[in-house]
Residue, then its C-alpha position, 0 to 999 in steps of 0.5 A: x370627699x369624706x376625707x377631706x375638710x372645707x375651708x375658704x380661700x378669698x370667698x371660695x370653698x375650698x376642699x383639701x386634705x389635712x395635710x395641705x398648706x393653705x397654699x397647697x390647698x389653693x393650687x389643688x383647687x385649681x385657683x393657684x396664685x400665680x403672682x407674688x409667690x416665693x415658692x411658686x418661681x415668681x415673687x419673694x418669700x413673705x408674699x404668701x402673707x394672709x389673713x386667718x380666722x379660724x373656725x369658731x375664733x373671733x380673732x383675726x391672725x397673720x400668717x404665711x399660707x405657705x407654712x400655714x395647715x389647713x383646718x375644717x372652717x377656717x377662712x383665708x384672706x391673702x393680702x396683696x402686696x403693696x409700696x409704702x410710699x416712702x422709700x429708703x435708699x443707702x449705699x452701704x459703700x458709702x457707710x464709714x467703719x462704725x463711729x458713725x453708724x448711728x448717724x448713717x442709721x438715723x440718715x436713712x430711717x430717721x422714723x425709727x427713733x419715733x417708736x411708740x412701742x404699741x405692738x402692732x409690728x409683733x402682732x403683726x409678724x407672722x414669724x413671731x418675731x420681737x420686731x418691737x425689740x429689734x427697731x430699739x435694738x437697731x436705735x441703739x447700735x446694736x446691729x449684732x442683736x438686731x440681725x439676729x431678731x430679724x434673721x427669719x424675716x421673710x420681708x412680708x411687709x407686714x409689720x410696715x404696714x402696722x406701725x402708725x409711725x412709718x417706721x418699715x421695721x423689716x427694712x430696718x432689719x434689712x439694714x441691720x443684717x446688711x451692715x453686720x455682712x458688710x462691716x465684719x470679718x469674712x470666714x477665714x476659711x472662705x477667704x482662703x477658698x476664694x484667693x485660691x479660685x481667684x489664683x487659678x490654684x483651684x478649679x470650679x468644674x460644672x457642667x453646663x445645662x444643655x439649652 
């Protein structure tokens, strides 16, 4: 194992090479997550979401162990996955044409005006991404910008479970990319492919998988 490093996985030493993901690192150890995985076939992306300290570092970060490389003496803590215990609901059906926009966003996440700009949604991100910024953004009317703040949002729930305000910034930021799908126009070029699938003028042709 001389060249491979150590490091530790929810208590256990694990060895891996270099190259390794820490969620690599965990499945070739023979303790793989089987559970809350993306890119394991069960789960979503973000729930890989872990704790890291690495060696010879006092801090603690956030990461996703499936984008994260391995380093000799860090220690990894994944956290599980959990439901706050309000929960939005909404229809973006029911939402109107944009004049009132600001009402339906303040109907459904009335916290997200209560925003103490602390931080912690930032810190909290593995991503990087301005969290902080696109809950203001997303206060504001902006649903543009604030779709693109959280266009790489994995919906970790991290920043939920940082914010003292109860606020879900990635659900809000949910919210925000769904109205900017929903409320703008389609592709030209889309629409015009799919009237021709939907008229018969072209054919979709797959082949069906054998059972």
């Amino acid at each position: 194992m001389s060249d491979l490093i150590t490091l530790t996985i929810d208590g256990h030493e694990v060895h891996a090479s270099a190259d390794s993901s820490i969620i690599q690192a965990y499945a070739r150890a023979g303790s793989a997550l089987t559970a809350n995985i993306g890119c394991m076939g069960q789960g979503v992306c973000g729930s890989c979401r872990c704790m890291v300290r690495k060696e010879g570092e006092r801090d603690v970060t956030t990461a996703l162990a499936c984008e994260t490389k391995v380093e000799a003496g860090m220690q990894v803590s994944f956290i599980d996955y959990f439901i706050p215990e309000h929960i939005q609901y909404y229809d973006i059906k029911e939402i109107g044409d944009g004049w009132n926009w600001l009402d339906d966003t303040a109907k459904s996440f009335p916290e997200a005006q209560n925003c103490r700009h602390c931080g912690g949604c930032n810190r909290a991100c593995p991503k990087g991404l301005e969290v902080e910024n696109g809950v203001a953004q997303v206060v504001m009317g902006d649903f543009g910008a604030a779709a693109d703040t959280f266009d790489q949002c994995v919906m970790c729930n991290l920043c939920t479970l940082a914010c003292p305000e109860h606020i879900r910034p990635n659900h809000l930021g949910l919210f925000a990319r769904r109205m900017k799908a929903a409320r703008t126009l389609r592709p030209v070029d889309l629409m015009r492919r799919l009237r021709e699938i939907d008229s018969g003028k072209m054919r979709v042709e797959y082949e069906e998988e054998a059972v």
